[in-house]
C-alpha positions in Angstrom: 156.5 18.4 26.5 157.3 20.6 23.4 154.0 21.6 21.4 153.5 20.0 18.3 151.3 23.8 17.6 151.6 26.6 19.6 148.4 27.2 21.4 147.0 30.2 19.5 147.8 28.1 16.2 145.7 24.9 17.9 142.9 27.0 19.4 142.5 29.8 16.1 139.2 31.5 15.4 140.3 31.3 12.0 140.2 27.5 12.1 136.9 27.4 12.7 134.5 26.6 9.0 131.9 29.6 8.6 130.4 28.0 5.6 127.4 26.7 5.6 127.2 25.7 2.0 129.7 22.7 3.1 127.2 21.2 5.6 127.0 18.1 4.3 126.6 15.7 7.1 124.6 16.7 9.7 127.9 17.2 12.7 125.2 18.9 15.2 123.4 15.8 15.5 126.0 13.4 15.7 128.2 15.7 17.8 125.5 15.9 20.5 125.2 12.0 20.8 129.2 11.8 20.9 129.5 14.5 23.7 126.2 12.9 25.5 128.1 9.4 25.2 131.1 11.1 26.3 129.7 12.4 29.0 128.0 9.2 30.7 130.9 7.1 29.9 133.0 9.3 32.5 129.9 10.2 34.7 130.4 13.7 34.1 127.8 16.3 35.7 128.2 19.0 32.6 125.5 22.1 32.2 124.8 22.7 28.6 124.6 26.1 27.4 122.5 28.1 24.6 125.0 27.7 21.8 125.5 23.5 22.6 128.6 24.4 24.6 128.6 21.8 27.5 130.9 22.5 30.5 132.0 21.3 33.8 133.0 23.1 37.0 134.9 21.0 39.1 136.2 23.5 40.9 134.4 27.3 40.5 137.8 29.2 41.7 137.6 32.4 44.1 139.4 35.1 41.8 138.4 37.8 39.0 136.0 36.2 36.1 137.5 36.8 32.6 135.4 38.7 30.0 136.0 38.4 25.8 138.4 41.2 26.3 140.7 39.2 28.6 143.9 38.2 28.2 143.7 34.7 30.5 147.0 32.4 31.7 145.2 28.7 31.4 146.7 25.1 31.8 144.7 23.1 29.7 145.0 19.5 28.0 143.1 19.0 24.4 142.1 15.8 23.3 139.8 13.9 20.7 136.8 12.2 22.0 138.6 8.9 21.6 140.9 10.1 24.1 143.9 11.2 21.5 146.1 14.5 22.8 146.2 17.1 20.2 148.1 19.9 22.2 148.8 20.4 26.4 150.5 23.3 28.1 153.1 22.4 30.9 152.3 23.3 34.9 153.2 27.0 34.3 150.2 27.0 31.5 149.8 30.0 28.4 149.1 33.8 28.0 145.8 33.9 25.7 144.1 36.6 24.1 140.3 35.1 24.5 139.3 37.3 21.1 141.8 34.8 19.7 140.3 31.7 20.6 138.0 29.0 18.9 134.3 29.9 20.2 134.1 27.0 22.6 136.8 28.9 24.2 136.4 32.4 24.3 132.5 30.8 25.7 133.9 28.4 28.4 136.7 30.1 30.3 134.4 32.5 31.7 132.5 29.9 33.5 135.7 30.1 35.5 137.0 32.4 38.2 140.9 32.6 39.0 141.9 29.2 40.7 138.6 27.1 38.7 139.1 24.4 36.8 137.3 22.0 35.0 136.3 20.4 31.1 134.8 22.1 28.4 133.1 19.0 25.5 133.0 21.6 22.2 131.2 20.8 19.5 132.4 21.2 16.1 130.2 24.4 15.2 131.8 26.0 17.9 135.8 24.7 17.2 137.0 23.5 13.7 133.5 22.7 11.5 133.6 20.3 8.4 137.1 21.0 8.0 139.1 20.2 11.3 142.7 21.0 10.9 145.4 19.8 8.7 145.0 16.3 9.6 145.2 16.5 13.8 141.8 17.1 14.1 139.1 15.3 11.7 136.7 17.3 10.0 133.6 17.5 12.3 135.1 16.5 16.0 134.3 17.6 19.2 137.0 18.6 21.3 137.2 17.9 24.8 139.6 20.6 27.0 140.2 20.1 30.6 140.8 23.3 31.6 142.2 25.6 34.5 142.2 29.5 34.8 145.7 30.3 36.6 145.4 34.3 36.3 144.2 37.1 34.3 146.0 39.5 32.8 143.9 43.1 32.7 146.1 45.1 30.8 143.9 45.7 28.0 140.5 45.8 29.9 141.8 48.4 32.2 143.5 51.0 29.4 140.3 50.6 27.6 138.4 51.1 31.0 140.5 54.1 32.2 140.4 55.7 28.5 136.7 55.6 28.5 136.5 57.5 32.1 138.7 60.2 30.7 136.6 60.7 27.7 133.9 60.6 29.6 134.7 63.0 32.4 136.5 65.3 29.5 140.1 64.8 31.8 143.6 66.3 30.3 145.3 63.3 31.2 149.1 62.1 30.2 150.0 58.7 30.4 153.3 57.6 31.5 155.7 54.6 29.6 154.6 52.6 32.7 150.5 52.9 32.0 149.9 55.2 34.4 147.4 58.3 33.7 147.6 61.2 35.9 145.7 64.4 35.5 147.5 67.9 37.1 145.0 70.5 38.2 147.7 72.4 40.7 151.2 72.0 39.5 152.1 73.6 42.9 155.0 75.6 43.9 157.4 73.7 46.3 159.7 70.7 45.5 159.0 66.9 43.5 158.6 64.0 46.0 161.1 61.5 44.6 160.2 57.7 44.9 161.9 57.6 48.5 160.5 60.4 50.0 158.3 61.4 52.7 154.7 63.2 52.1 151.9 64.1 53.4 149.0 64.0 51.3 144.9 64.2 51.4 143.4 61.7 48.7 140.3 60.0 48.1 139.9 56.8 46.1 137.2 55.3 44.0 136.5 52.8 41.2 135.7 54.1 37.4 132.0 53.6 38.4 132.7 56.6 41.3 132.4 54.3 44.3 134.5 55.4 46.7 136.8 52.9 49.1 139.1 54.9 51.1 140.1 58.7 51.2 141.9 60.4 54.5 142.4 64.1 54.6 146.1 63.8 56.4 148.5 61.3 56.1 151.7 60.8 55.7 153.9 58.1 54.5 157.3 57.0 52.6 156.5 56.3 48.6 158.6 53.2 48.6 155.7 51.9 51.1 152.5 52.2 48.7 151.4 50.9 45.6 153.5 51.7 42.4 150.8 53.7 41.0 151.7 56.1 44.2 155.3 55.5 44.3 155.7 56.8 40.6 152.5 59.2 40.4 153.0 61.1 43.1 156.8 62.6 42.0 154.6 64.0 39.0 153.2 67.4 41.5 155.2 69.4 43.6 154.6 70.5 46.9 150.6 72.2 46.9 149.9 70.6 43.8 146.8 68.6 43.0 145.6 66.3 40.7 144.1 63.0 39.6 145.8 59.1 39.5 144.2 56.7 36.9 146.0 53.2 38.0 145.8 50.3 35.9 146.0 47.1 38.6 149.3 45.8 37.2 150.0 49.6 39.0 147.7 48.8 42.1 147.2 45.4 43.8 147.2 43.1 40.6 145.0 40.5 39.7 143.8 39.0 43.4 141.0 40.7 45.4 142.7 43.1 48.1 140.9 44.0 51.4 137.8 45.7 50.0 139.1 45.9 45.8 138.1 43.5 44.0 141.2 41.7 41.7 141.9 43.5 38.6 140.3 47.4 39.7 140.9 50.5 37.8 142.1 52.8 40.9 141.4 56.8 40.8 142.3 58.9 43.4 141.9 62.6 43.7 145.4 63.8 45.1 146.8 67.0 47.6 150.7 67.2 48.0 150.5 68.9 51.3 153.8 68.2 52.0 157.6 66.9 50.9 160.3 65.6 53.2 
């Protein structure tokens, strides 16, 4: 189907009517009973939230939960209350900013972990106000959105997350073209690991909140075997050099939970090149 809007067009915080002053028919009221009727008509069980947001989970999902600074891949289908389809994503869904979304939005998707789905009934307050939009959608509509959260995209959640523990920790970090941050405290004196090589190295891992998940004071292994946060970090030290490895999880093991780490984890590990074959 080709979009008659693209989706950040359709589902614009800049859309949405700030004004007050234009209230002239009383939409909260009326969209309440349209969303209620809405919602008995198709035996809906929907929660209603603080802001008059009402939402249903038909399926909760097992993955990551989005936050506002998310950047979330959704299939959704909009419609009127009446049924009419204003806009619709194909099965592979859209990449959304949720900062740039309508406030029903950037609400409702986090009701939703990786793999949910369900329908979010917005009210106008929360989407397009007294003005609606050029004609698709009337001035003072609810808009009902069946929803489903394919993936996350952590990106920006995790350089803002990684910045803040090198300010915080006062690090002399350098970040690679890839995102990678990696702090040298030992350049050492021996040769760079290249991405195929052998090495033996001591290590410790932990989260930004200093939680540590795994650390081994020996091992040994090829760097086109690990993570690419290893594969590229570790050609940074030579032989008896030590350091730090701040790995976004586009770097680590993605957006799915992994073992022990959660779906979407910052990844630090404290690093000892003990030895390059």
């Amino acid at each position: 189907m080709k979009y008659f809007f693209t989706l950040i067009v359709i589902f614009s915080m800049i859309s949405c009517d700030n004004d007050d002053s234009i209230e002239t028919i009383d939409y909260n009221k009326q969209n309440e009973k349209e969303i209620l009727d809405y919602i008995a008509k198709h035996h809906l069980d929907a929660t209603k939230s603080s802001t008059g947001l009402y939402y249903v989970i038909e399926e909760k999902g097992n993955g990551k939960t989005p936050d506002i600074n998310s950047v979330v891949t959704v299939k959704f289908k909009g419609t009127l209350a009446d049924g009419t389809i204003f806009n619709e994503t194909d099965e592979l869904g859209l990449a959304l900013d949720l900062q740039t979304l309508i406030l029903g939005m950037q609400e409702g998707i986090p009701y939703f972990n990786i793999g949910g789905k369900g329908i979010l009934l917005i009210p106008s307050k929360l989407a397009y106000g007294t003005n609606g939009y050029e004609g698709v959608i009337p001035p003072g509509s609810i808009i009902i959105v069946e929803i489903e959260l394919l993936d996350i995209d952590f990106e920006k959640q995790n350089e803002e997350d990684i910045l803040n523990y090198i300010n915080e920790n006062n690090l002399n970090a350098s970040r690679s073209d890839s995102g990678l941050y990696y702090v040298i405290d030992k350049e050492g004196t021996g040769e760079y690991p290249n991405s195929n090589s052998e090495v033996t190295v001591k290590y410790k891992g932990y989260y930004t909140d200093d939680k540590v998940f795994d650390q081994n004071d020996n091992t040994s292994f090829n760097l086109q075997q690990v993570i690419p946060g290893w594969t590229e970090g570790l050609t940074y030290f030579k032989k008896g050099g030590s350091g730090m490895l701040l790995i976004p999880s586009k770097l680590g093991y993605g957006t799915r939970d992994h073992s022990v780490i959660p779906g979407g984890s910052v990844l630090i590990f404290d690093i000892d090149l003990l030895d390059v074959k």
